[in-house]
VOPAGU-2260 file (C-alpha; in pm, 1 decimal, decimal comma):
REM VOPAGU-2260
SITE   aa  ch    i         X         Y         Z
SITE  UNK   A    0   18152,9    7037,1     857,1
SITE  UNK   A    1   18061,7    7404,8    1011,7
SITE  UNK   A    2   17744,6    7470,7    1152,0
SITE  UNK   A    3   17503,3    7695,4     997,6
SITE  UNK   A    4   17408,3    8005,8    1237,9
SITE  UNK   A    5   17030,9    7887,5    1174,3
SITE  UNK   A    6   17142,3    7545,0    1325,0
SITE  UNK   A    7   17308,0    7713,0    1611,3
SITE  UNK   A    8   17024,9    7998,5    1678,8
SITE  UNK   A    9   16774,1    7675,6    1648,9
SITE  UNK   A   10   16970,6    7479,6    1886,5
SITE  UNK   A   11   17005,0    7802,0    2162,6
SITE  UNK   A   12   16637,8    7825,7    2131,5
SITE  UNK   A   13   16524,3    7469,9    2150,6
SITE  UNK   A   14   16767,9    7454,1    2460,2
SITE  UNK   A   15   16630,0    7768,7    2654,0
SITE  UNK   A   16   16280,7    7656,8    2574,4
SITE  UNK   A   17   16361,0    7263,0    2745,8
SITE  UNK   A   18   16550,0    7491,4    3067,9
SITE  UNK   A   19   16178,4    7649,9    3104,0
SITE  UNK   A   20   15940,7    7353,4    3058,6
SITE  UNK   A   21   15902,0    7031,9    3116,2
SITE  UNK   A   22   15713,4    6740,6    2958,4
SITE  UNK   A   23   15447,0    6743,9    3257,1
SITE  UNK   A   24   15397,3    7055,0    3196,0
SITE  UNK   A   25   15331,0    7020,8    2817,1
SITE  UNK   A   26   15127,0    6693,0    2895,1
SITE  UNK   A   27   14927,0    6936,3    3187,6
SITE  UNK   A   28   14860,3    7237,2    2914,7
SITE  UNK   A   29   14738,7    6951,6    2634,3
SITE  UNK   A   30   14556,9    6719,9    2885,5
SITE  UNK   A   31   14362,9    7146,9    3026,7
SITE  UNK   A   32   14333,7    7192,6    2631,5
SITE  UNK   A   33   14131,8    6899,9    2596,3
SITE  UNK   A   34   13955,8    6896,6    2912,9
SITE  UNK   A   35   13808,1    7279,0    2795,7
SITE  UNK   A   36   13756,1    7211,0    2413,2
SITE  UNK   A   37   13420,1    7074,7    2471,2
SITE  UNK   A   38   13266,8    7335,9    2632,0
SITE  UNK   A   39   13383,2    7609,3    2296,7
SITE  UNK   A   40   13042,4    7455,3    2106,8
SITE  UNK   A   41   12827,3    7626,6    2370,3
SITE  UNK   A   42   12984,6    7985,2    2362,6
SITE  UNK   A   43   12727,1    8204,2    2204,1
SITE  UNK   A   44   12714,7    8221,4    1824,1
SITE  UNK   A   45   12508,3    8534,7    1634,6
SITE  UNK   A   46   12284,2    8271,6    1380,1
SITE  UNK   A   47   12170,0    8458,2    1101,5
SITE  UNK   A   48   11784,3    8395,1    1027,7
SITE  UNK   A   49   11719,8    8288,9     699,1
SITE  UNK   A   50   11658,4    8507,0     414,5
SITE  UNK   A   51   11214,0    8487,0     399,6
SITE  UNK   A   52   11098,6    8409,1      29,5
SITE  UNK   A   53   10869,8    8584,2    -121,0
SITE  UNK   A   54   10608,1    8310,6     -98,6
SITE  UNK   A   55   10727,3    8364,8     294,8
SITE  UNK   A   56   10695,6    8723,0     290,4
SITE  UNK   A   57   10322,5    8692,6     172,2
SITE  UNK   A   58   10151,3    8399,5     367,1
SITE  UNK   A   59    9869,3    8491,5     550,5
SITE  UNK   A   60    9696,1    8169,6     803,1
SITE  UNK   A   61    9310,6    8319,7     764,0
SITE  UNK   A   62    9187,2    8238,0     396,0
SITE  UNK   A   63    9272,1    7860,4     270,4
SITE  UNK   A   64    9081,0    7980,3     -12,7
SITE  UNK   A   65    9374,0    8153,9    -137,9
SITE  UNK   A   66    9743,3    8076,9    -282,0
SITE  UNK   A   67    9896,9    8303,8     -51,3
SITE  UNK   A   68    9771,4    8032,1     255,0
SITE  UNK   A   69   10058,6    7903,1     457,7
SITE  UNK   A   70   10054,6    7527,8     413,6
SITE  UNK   A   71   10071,8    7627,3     -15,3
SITE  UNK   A   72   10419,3    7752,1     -29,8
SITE  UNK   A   73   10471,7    7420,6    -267,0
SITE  UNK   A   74   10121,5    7346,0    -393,9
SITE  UNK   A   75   10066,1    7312,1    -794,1
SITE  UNK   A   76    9734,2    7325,7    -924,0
SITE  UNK   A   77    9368,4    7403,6    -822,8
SITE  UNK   A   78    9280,0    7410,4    -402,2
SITE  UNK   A   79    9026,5    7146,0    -332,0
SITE  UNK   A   80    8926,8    7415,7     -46,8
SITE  UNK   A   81    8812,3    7598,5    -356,6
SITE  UNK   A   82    8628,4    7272,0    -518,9
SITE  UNK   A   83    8453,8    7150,9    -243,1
SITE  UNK   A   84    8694,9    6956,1      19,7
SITE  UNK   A   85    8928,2    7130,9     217,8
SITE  UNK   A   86    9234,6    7250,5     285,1
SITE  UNK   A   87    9361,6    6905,1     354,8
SITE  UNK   A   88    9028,0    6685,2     235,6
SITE  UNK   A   89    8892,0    6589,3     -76,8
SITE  UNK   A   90    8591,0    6703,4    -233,4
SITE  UNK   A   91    8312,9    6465,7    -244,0
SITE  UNK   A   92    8331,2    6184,2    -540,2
SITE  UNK   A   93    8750,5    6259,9    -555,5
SITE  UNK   A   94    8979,3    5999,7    -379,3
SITE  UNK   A   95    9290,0    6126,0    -292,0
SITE  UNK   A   96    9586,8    5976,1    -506,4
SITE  UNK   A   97    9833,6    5702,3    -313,5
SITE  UNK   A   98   10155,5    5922,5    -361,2
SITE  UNK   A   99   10179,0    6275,9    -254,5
SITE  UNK   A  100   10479,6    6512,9    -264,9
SITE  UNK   A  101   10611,2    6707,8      15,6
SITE  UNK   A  102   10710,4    7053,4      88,8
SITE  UNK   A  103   10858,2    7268,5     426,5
SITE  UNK   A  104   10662,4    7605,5     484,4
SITE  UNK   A  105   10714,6    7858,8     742,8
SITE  UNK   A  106   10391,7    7915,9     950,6
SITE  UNK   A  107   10339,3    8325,0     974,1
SITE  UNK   A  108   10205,4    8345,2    1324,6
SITE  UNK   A  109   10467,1    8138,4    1489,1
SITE  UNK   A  110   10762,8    8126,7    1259,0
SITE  UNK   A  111   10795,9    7725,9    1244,6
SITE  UNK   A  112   10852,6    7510,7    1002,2
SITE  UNK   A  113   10640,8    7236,5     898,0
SITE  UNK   A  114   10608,5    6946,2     671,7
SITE  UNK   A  115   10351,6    6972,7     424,5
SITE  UNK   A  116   10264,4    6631,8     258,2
SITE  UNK   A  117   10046,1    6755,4     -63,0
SITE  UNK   A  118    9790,9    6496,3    -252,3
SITE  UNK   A  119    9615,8    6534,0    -591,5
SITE  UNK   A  120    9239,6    6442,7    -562,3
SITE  UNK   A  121    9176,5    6251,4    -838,9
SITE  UNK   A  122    8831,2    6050,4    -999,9
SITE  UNK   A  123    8642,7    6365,9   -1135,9
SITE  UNK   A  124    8629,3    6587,9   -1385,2
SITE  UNK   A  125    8918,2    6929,7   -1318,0
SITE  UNK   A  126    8759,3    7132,2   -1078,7
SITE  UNK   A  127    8645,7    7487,4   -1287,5
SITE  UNK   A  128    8716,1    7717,0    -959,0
SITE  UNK   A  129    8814,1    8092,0   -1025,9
SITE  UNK   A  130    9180,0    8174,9   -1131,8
SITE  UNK   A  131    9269,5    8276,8    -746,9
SITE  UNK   A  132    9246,9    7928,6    -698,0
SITE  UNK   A  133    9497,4    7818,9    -936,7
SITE  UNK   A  134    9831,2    7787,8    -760,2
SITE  UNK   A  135   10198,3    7723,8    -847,7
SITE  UNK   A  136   10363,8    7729,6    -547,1
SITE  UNK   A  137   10734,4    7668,3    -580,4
SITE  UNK   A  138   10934,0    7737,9    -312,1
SITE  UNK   A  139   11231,7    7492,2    -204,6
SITE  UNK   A  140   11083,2    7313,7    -513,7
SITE  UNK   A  141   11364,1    7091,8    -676,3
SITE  UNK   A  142   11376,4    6966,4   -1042,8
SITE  UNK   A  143   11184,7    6678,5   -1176,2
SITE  UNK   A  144   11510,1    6430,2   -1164,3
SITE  UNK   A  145   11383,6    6426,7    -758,1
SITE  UNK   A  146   10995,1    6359,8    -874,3
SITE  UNK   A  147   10874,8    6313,6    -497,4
SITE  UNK   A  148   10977,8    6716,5    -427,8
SITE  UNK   A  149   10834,1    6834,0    -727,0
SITE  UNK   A  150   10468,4    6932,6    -791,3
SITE  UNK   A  151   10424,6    6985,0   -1191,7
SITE  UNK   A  152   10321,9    6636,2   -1176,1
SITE  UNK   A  153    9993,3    6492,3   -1172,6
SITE  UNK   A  154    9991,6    6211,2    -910,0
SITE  UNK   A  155    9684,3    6013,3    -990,8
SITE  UNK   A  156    9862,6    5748,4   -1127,0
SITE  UNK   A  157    9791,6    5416,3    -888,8
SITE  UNK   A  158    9390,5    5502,6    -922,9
SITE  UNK   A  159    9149,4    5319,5   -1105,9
SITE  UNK   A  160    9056,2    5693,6   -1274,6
SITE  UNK   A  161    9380,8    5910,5   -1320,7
SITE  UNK   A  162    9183,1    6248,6   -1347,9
SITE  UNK   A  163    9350,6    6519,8   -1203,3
SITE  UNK   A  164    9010,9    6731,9   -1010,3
SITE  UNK   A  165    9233,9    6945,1    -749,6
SITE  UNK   A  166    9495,0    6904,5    -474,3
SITE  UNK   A  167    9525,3    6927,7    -111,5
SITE  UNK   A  168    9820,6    7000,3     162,3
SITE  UNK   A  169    9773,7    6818,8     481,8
SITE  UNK   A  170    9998,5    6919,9     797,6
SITE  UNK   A  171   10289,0    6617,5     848,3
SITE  UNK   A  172   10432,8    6773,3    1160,4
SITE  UNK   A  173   10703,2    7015,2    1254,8
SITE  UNK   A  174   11046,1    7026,1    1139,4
SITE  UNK   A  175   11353,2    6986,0    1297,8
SITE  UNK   A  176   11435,8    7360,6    1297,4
């Protein structure tokens, strides 16, 4: 049986190629290849910084008397700082509820991110504070089928009285980020 020409070209090439090289020489170029593959992580890389939310693009650190605080960016419902207690306490006669929900906000003055653990105060009557202290913070909020990242829940369940008065968000630590 003839040869093809691509069988002969292939077999002219594969022979000129083997003339020029040897296997050291591949083994030396693979073994360089592998030696210098680690060190292509710590090139420099342009990282894009996040797109800010508009929660993000609004916090302010002075007033915890407002929604627009910082540690709010996933608060729901009526700032104990407004009721009483503060930013991260209870007023007095509320007990804070044994569950809380968590969020991630970005601090304005240093651009970190922390956890945010928040807790409804519960035991007294809904606190009656101006409308400025009604929040619904919902960024990086997920959907109720992940209950412990959402906060249109009232978490006084666990108490002896379940009565939602106001909530708090209390500083965890700093994120990974």
């Amino acid at each position: 049986m003839p040869k093809s020409p691509y069988d002969s070209l292939g077999e002219r090439l594969t022979r000129k190629l083997a003339g020029y090289s040897s296997r050291r020489g591949f083994i030396a170029r693979l073994g360089m290849a592998l030696a210098a593959a680690p060190v292509l992580p710590l090139l420099p890389v342009a990282r894009a910084e996040p797109a800010k939310t508009d929660f993000e693009r609004n916090a302010q650190t002075t007033d915890d008397k407002k929604c627009s605080y910082w540690k709010y960016c996933a608060t729901g419902g009526t700032l104990c700082s407004c009721c009483g207690g503060g930013s991260h306490t209870c007023p007095a006669g509320a007990e804070p509820s044994p569950v809380s929900w968590i969020g991630t906000c970005r601090n304005p003055d240093d651009s970190r991110s922390y956890i945010i653990a928040y807790r409804d105060c519960c035991g007294k009557p809904a606190c009656t504070a101006s409308k400025q202290c009604e929040c619904e913070g919902a960024d990086h909020e997920l959907p109720t089928y992940r209950p412990q990242l959402n906060s249109s829940i009232t978490w006084c369940f666990g108490k002896a009285a379940a009565t939602y008065h106001c909530s708090t968000a209390a500083l965890v630590g700093l994120t990974g980020s």
